[in-house]
N, C-alpha and C positions, 0 to 999 in steps of 0.2 A: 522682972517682967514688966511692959510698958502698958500704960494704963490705956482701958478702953473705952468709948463714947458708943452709946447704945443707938443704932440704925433704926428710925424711922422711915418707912419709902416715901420717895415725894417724884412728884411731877419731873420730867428732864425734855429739854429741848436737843436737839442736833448740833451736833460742835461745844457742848458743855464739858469739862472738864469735871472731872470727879478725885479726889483725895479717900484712896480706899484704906491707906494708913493707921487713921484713926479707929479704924473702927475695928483693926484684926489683933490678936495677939503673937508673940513675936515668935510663935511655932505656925501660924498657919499659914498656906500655902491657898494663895489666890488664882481661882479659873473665871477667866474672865467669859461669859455665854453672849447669845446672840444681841445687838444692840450696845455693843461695846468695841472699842478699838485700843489696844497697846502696844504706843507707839513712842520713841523717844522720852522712854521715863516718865512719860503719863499716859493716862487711860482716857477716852473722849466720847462721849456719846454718839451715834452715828443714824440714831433714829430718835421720834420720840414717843414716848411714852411713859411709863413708872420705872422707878430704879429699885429693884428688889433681889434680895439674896438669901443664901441656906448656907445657914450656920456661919455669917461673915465670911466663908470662903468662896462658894461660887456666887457671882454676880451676873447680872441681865438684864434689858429694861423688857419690861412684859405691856404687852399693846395689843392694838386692836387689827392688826393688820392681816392679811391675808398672804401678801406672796411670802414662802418659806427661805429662809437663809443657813441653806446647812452648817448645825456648828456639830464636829468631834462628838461621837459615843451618845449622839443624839437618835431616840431612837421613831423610825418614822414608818408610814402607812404607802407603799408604793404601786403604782400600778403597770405592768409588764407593758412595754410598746414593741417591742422587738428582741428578736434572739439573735447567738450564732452556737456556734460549736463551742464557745468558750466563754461565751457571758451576755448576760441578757441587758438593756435596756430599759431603765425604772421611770417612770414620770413619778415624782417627789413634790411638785408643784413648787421647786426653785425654776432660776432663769434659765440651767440647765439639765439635761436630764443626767442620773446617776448611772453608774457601772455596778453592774453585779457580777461576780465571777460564781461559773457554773459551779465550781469548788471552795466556795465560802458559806458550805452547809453542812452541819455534821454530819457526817460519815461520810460527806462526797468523796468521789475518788475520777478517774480519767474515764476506768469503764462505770463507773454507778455515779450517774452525774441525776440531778433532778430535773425532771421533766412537766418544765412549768408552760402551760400555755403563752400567747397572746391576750391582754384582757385581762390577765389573775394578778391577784393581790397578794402583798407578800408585806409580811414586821420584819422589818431588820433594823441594822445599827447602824450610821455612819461612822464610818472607818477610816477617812479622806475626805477633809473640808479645808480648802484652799480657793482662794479667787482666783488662782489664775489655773486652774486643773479640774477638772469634771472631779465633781463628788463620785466615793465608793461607799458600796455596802455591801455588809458582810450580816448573814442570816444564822451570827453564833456571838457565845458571850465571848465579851473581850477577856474577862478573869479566868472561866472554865471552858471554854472551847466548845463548851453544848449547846444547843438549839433554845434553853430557856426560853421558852413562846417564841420563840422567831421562827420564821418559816412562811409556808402559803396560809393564807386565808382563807377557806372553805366557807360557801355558802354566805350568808348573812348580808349587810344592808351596809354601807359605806356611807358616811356624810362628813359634808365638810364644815369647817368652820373658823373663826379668829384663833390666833394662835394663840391670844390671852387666853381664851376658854377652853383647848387643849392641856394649856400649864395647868390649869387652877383643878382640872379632872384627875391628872394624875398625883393630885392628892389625896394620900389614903383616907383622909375624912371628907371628901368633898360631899358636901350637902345633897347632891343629887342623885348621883351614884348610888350614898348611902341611902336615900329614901328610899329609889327604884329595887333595891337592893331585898328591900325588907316585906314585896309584897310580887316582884315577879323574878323569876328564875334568867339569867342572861348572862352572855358571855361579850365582852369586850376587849378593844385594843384601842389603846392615844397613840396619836401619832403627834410629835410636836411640830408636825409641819401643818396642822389642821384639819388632818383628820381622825374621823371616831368610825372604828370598825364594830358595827353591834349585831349579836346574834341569837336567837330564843327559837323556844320551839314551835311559835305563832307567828307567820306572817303579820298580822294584824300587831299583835303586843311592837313587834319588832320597828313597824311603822309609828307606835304610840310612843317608844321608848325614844326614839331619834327626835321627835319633832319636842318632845319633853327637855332632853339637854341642849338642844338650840335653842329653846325658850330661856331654858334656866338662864343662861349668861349675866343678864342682868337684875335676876330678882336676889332677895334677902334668904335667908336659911327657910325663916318665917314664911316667905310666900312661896318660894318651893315644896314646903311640905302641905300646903295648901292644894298648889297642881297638881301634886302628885296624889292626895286623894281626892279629885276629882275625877281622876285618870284613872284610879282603880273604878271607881262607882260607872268610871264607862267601858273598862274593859267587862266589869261582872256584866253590865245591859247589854253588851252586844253578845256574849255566851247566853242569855237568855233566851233572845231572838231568833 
Protein backbone atom coordinates (compact mmCIF):
# COMPACT_ATOMS: atom_id res chain seq x y z
CA UNK A 1 0.00 0.00 0.00
CA UNK A 2 1.58 3.42 -1.10
CA UNK A 3 2.14 5.90 1.30
CA UNK A 4 -0.26 9.14 1.73
CA UNK A 5 0.38 12.95 2.24
CA UNK A 6 -2.47 14.55 4.14
CA UNK A 7 -4.56 17.32 1.92
CA UNK A 8 -4.78 20.77 3.09
CA UNK A 9 -7.19 23.08 0.67
CA UNK A 10 -5.40 25.96 -0.71
CA UNK A 11 -6.06 28.59 -3.05
CA UNK A 12 -5.85 27.42 -7.18
CA UNK A 13 -5.77 29.78 -10.16
CA UNK A 14 -7.07 28.64 -13.73
CA UNK A 15 -4.82 26.48 -15.95
CA UNK A 16 -2.97 24.99 -12.64
CA UNK A 17 -2.17 21.62 -12.74
CA UNK A 18 -2.92 19.40 -9.78
CA UNK A 19 -1.01 15.93 -8.76
CA UNK A 20 -4.13 13.99 -7.06
CA UNK A 21 -1.73 10.92 -6.58
CA UNK A 22 -0.34 11.82 -3.60
CA UNK A 23 -2.81 12.11 -1.61
CA UNK A 24 -5.19 8.84 -2.49
CA UNK A 25 -4.48 5.25 -1.56
CA UNK A 26 -4.03 2.67 -4.23
CA UNK A 27 -7.87 1.45 -3.83
CA UNK A 28 -9.41 4.58 -4.34
CA UNK A 29 -11.24 5.68 -7.05
CA UNK A 30 -10.97 9.56 -8.00
CA UNK A 31 -14.29 11.83 -9.17
CA UNK A 32 -13.07 14.61 -10.38
CA UNK A 33 -16.44 17.72 -9.58
CA UNK A 34 -17.03 21.01 -10.83
CA UNK A 35 -13.88 23.27 -11.39
CA UNK A 36 -11.68 20.43 -12.60
CA UNK A 37 -10.65 19.25 -16.04
CA UNK A 38 -9.21 15.48 -16.99
CA UNK A 39 -7.49 15.66 -19.70
CA UNK A 40 -4.33 13.77 -21.09
CA UNK A 41 -3.13 12.25 -17.91
CA UNK A 42 -3.65 15.20 -15.95
CA UNK A 43 -6.25 17.00 -14.24
CA UNK A 44 -6.16 21.28 -14.51
CA UNK A 45 -8.00 23.80 -12.87
CA UNK A 46 -10.46 25.56 -14.96
CA UNK A 47 -11.69 28.18 -12.50
CA UNK A 48 -10.50 29.68 -9.51
CA UNK A 49 -11.15 29.15 -6.30
CA UNK A 50 -10.31 26.59 -3.19
CA UNK A 51 -9.28 23.01 -3.93
CA UNK A 52 -11.15 20.73 -1.68
CA UNK A 53 -12.22 17.17 -1.36
CA UNK A 54 -14.35 14.02 0.55
CA UNK A 55 -12.49 11.55 1.58
CA UNK A 56 -9.46 12.07 -1.12
CA UNK A 57 -11.89 10.74 -3.65
CA UNK A 58 -14.04 13.27 -4.91
CA UNK A 59 -12.40 16.65 -5.75
CA UNK A 60 -13.71 20.24 -6.72
CA UNK A 61 -12.63 23.73 -6.49
CA UNK A 62 -15.46 25.48 -4.20
CA UNK A 63 -15.90 29.44 -5.17
CA UNK A 64 -17.83 32.20 -4.93
CA UNK A 65 -19.33 32.21 -8.29
CA UNK A 66 -22.79 32.31 -9.40
CA UNK A 67 -23.29 30.77 -12.91
CA UNK A 68 -23.99 26.77 -12.33
CA UNK A 69 -21.95 24.20 -14.37
CA UNK A 70 -23.75 20.97 -14.32
CA UNK A 71 -21.60 18.05 -13.11
CA UNK A 72 -23.15 14.09 -13.04
CA UNK A 73 -25.55 13.05 -9.99
CA UNK A 74 -25.37 16.63 -8.91
CA UNK A 75 -28.45 17.38 -7.30
CA UNK A 76 -30.08 20.86 -8.23
CA UNK A 77 -33.25 23.41 -7.72
CA UNK A 78 -34.95 23.98 -11.26
CA UNK A 79 -37.57 26.00 -12.49
CA UNK A 80 -40.23 24.77 -15.34
CA UNK A 81 -39.90 27.26 -18.50
CA UNK A 82 -41.89 25.19 -20.87
CA UNK A 83 -43.42 21.81 -21.54
CA UNK A 84 -44.58 19.27 -24.31
CA UNK A 85 -45.97 16.01 -24.28
CA UNK A 86 -42.83 14.42 -23.43
CA UNK A 87 -40.67 16.60 -21.32
CA UNK A 88 -40.46 19.82 -19.87
CA UNK A 89 -37.89 22.45 -19.87
CA UNK A 90 -35.84 23.39 -16.51
CA UNK A 91 -33.92 26.84 -16.01
CA UNK A 92 -30.99 25.26 -13.72
CA UNK A 93 -29.26 28.60 -14.01
CA UNK A 94 -26.35 26.97 -16.30
CA UNK A 95 -25.58 28.54 -19.87
CA UNK A 96 -28.09 26.10 -20.94
CA UNK A 97 -31.31 25.12 -19.97
CA UNK A 98 -31.86 21.26 -18.80
CA UNK A 99 -34.32 18.27 -20.24
CA UNK A 100 -36.67 16.69 -18.11
CA UNK A 101 -38.53 13.73 -19.37
CA UNK A 102 -42.12 13.55 -18.41
CA UNK A 103 -41.02 9.80 -17.32
CA UNK A 104 -38.14 10.31 -15.14
CA UNK A 105 -40.50 10.38 -11.98
CA UNK A 106 -41.39 7.53 -9.90
CA UNK A 107 -44.20 5.75 -11.09
CA UNK A 108 -44.59 7.80 -14.23
CA UNK A 109 -45.86 5.87 -16.98
CA UNK A 110 -47.11 7.19 -20.90
CA UNK A 111 -50.69 7.39 -19.42
CA UNK A 112 -49.88 8.82 -15.68
CA UNK A 113 -47.24 11.28 -16.67
CA UNK A 114 -46.91 14.43 -13.98
CA UNK A 115 -48.59 17.40 -14.48
CA UNK A 116 -46.17 20.07 -13.57
CA UNK A 117 -47.08 23.59 -14.46
CA UNK A 118 -45.25 26.59 -15.98
CA UNK A 119 -43.37 28.57 -13.09
CA UNK A 120 -43.06 25.34 -10.58
CA UNK A 121 -40.03 24.12 -9.08
CA UNK A 122 -38.83 20.95 -9.11
CA UNK A 123 -35.31 18.71 -6.99
CA UNK A 124 -34.00 16.57 -9.17
CA UNK A 125 -30.55 14.90 -10.23
CA UNK A 126 -28.55 15.56 -13.07
CA UNK A 127 -28.43 12.64 -15.17
CA UNK A 128 -26.35 14.12 -18.38
CA UNK A 129 -23.63 16.66 -17.85
CA UNK A 130 -21.69 17.06 -21.08
CA UNK A 131 -20.42 20.42 -22.93
CA UNK A 132 -21.40 19.78 -25.97
CA UNK A 133 -25.24 18.24 -25.09
CA UNK A 134 -28.03 20.07 -22.97
CA UNK A 135 -27.92 18.78 -19.40
CA UNK A 136 -30.76 16.00 -18.21
CA UNK A 137 -32.53 15.39 -15.16
CA UNK A 138 -34.08 12.91 -13.70
CA UNK A 139 -36.56 13.40 -10.52
CA UNK A 140 -35.49 9.76 -8.88
CA UNK A 141 -32.46 8.04 -7.17
CA UNK A 142 -29.86 6.94 -9.43
CA UNK A 143 -29.29 3.59 -6.67
CA UNK A 144 -33.25 2.90 -5.91
CA UNK A 145 -35.30 4.37 -8.68
CA UNK A 146 -37.56 6.22 -5.97
CA UNK A 147 -38.46 9.78 -5.73
CA UNK A 148 -36.00 10.21 -2.34
CA UNK A 149 -37.23 14.10 -1.97
CA UNK A 150 -37.13 14.60 -5.61
CA UNK A 151 -39.95 15.90 -7.31
CA UNK A 152 -42.20 19.40 -7.25
CA UNK A 153 -41.58 21.87 -4.83
CA UNK A 154 -44.83 23.03 -3.27
CA UNK A 155 -45.37 26.31 -1.75
CA UNK A 156 -42.26 28.00 0.11
CA UNK A 157 -39.63 30.83 -0.76
CA UNK A 158 -36.74 30.14 -3.31
CA UNK A 159 -33.31 32.03 -2.99
CA UNK A 160 -30.54 32.12 -4.68
CA UNK A 161 -27.00 32.32 -3.85
CA UNK A 162 -22.86 31.39 -4.35
CA UNK A 163 -22.39 28.15 -4.99
CA UNK A 164 -19.71 27.89 -2.19
CA UNK A 165 -22.47 28.57 0.20
CA UNK A 166 -24.92 25.94 -1.26
CA UNK A 167 -21.78 23.25 -0.85
CA UNK A 168 -20.96 24.28 2.73
CA UNK A 169 -25.20 23.86 3.58
CA UNK A 170 -25.31 20.60 2.60
CA UNK A 171 -23.29 19.74 5.19
CA UNK A 172 -24.97 17.76 7.94
CA UNK A 173 -23.24 20.10 10.63
CA UNK A 174 -23.54 23.27 8.90
CA UNK A 175 -23.59 25.86 11.60
CA UNK A 176 -26.58 27.55 10.25
CA UNK A 177 -29.01 25.16 9.47
CA UNK A 178 -28.18 23.68 12.72
CA UNK A 179 -28.83 26.69 14.81
CA UNK A 180 -32.10 27.68 12.74
CA UNK A 181 -32.75 24.12 13.35
CA UNK A 182 -32.93 24.25 17.21
CA UNK A 183 -35.46 27.13 17.64
CA UNK A 184 -37.83 27.10 14.26
CA UNK A 185 -39.46 24.21 12.65
CA UNK A 186 -38.73 24.27 8.43
CA UNK A 187 -38.36 22.31 5.55
CA UNK A 188 -35.51 22.73 2.94
CA UNK A 189 -33.73 21.80 -0.33
CA UNK A 190 -29.80 22.86 -1.73
CA UNK A 191 -29.40 22.95 -4.79
CA UNK A 192 -25.64 22.99 -5.95
CA UNK A 193 -26.44 25.26 -8.62
CA UNK A 194 -27.33 28.15 -5.91
CA UNK A 195 -30.24 27.68 -4.82
CA UNK A 196 -32.03 27.21 -1.23
CA UNK A 197 -35.55 26.02 -1.47
CA UNK A 198 -37.06 27.12 2.26
CA UNK A 199 -40.27 26.35 3.74
CA UNK A 200 -42.28 26.81 7.35
CA UNK A 201 -45.48 27.33 8.41
CA UNK A 202 -44.90 31.34 8.75
CA UNK A 203 -44.64 33.59 5.87
CA UNK A 204 -42.85 35.87 8.06
CA UNK A 205 -40.19 33.13 9.81
CA UNK A 206 -39.80 31.93 6.06
CA UNK A 207 -38.63 35.54 5.10
CA UNK A 208 -36.35 35.68 8.43
CA UNK A 209 -34.83 32.10 7.70
CA UNK A 210 -33.80 33.08 3.96
CA UNK A 211 -32.24 36.42 4.66
CA UNK A 212 -30.48 34.54 7.79
CA UNK A 213 -28.43 31.90 5.33
CA UNK A 214 -27.53 34.66 2.98
CA UNK A 215 -26.12 36.55 5.71
CA UNK A 216 -24.44 33.57 7.19
CA UNK A 217 -21.92 32.93 4.30
CA UNK A 218 -19.35 34.72 5.54
CA UNK A 219 -19.66 34.78 9.37
CA UNK A 220 -17.86 32.28 12.00
CA UNK A 221 -19.94 29.42 13.86
CA UNK A 222 -19.53 32.02 16.79
CA UNK A 223 -21.33 34.83 15.08
CA UNK A 224 -23.86 32.86 13.56
CA UNK A 225 -25.14 31.78 16.67
CA UNK A 226 -25.23 35.20 17.71
CA UNK A 227 -27.87 36.07 14.57
CA UNK A 228 -29.58 33.62 14.99
CA UNK A 229 -30.56 34.69 18.64
CA UNK A 230 -31.23 37.81 17.70
CA UNK A 231 -33.60 36.48 15.00
CA UNK A 232 -35.37 34.40 17.57
CA UNK A 233 -35.75 37.62 20.20
CA UNK A 234 -37.37 39.19 16.79
CA UNK A 235 -39.53 36.58 15.55
CA UNK A 236 -41.05 36.29 19.60
CA UNK A 237 -41.51 40.53 19.19
CA UNK A 238 -43.26 40.38 16.14
CA UNK A 239 -45.89 37.39 17.54
CA UNK A 240 -46.34 39.80 20.34
CA UNK A 241 -47.57 42.70 18.27
Amino acid sequence: MSETTEFQPYAILPGETISLDKYKNDKDVIKIGPGLLHEKQQVTAIKAGTLKNHNNQKWWIDSSQRRYVPSLNEHVIGKIIAKTQDYFRVDIGSAHSALLSTLAFEGATKRNKPNLEIGALVYARVSLANKDMEPELECISATTGKANGFGELKDGFLIKCSLGLCRSLLNPNTPILTALGEHFAFETAVGMNGRVWINTPDISNTILLSNAIKNSEFLSAKEIKQMVKELVKQSEDDMEL
